[in-house]
C-alpha positions, 0 to 999 in steps of 0.5 A, a space after each residue: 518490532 522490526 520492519 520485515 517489509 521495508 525493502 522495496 519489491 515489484 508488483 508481483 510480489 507485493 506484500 499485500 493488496 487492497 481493492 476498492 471498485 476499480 482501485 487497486 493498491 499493491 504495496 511495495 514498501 512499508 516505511 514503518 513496522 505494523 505496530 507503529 503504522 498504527 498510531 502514525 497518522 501520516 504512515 505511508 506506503 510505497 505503492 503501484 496504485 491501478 485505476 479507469 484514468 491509469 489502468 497501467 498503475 502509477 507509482 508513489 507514497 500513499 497515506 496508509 490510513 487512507 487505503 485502510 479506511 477505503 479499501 478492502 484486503 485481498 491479498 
């Protein structure tokens, strides 16, 4: 399966968002297509990641499972 989101786009436009509490993930990029996200422990997004200490985002990788495990999807 290709990667249809590997192109880096602004927050605006973010492919999906997820929240947990006042933690708020937009992902920019995907690295990896779905199907391999999956079974990659150590699949990463590029995000603008929102929270209390940096209510103005801050930009970089995150581990994909550790957004899925903690957040929820929003859009």
């Amino acid at each position: 399966m290709k990667n249809t989101q590997g192109k880096t786009v602004s927050r605006e436009n973010a492919y999906e968002v997820w929240c947990h509490g006042s933690w708020t993930w937009y992902v920019r990029k995907k690295y990896q297509a779905p199907d391999k996200e999956a079974s990659n422990p150590y699949a990463r997004w590029f995000c603008d990641v929102v929270t209390p200490i940096c209510p103005h985002g801050e930009t970089g990788d995150v581990y994909v499972n550790e957004v899925k495990s903690n957040a929820r999807r929003i859009a």
